[in-house]
Steps between C-alpha positions, in 0.01 A plus 500: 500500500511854330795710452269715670439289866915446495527877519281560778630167687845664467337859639354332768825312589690847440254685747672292813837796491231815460277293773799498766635898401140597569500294842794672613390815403177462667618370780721807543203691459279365769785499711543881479141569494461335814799691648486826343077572490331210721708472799516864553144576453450203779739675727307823475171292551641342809610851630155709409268245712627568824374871463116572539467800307174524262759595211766247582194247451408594155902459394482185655175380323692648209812318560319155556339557168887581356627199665214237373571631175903457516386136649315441215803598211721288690307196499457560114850514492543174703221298272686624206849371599317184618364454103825627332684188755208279448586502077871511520472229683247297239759629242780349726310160510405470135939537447546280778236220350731434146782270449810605569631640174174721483496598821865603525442740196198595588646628849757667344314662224192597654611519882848644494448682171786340324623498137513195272852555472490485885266223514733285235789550684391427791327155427689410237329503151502681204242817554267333278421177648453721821226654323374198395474368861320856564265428257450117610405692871285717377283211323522273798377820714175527213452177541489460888274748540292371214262799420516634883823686388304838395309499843875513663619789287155705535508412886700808554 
């Protein structure tokens, strides 16, 4: 194993914290799309179709076309917080899947963002050996994927 595949192991590891800030973000942001443009353009919708005026018809052919539209973002959003969740979670697994030396620092390094100070401390070892047991992880994780590992990364 490359130098090279370590480092974008360890990126794809490291993606799992900007993964779950950009699922709360988005989620924020479908939540105030849906409260701030969609539900009031669905209000207005409901409100227009009682009248029968020719004009009042066009706005609500307009406002149909307005609301599939909106529909359509917000499933977007929905499919991508479905793939964001759908990796952290395969990053989540591939942690979970090590021994437990690996998978403790792996957690804390790559998961909770910690230091190898932190890390050291907190299991017990001298900073180095904790970055030995990264290493060990990250050539078990190579190795269980065994060539399919690229296919993972480039999967989203």
């Amino acid at each position: 194993m490359t130098k090279e595949e370590q480092k974008q192991i360890r990126k794809w590891l490291s993606s799992y914290r900007i993964l779950k800030r950009t699922v709360q973000l988005k989620e924020k942001h479908l939540e105030d799309f849906i409260s701030i443009m969609y539900n009031p353009i669905k209000q207005t919708i409901v409100k227009t179709v009682s009248a029968k005026d020719w004009e009042q018809d066009i706005s609500v052919s307009i406002m149909n076309k307005i609301e599939k539209i909106y529909l359509e973002i917000i499933e977007d959003l929905k499919q991508d917080l479905v793939n964001m969740k759908q990796q952290m979670q395969e990053i989540f697994d591939v942690i979970n899947s090590l021994n437990n030396y690996e998978r403790s620092v792996c957690f804390n390094r790559y998961i909770l963002g910690c230091s190898w100070n932190d890390i050291a401390a907190q299991i017990g070892y001298e900073v180095r050996q904790c970055q030995r047991f990264d290493l060990s992880a990250i050539r078990n994780i190579a190795k269980n994927y065994s060539g399919n590992f690229y296919d993972v990364i480039n999967k989203y």
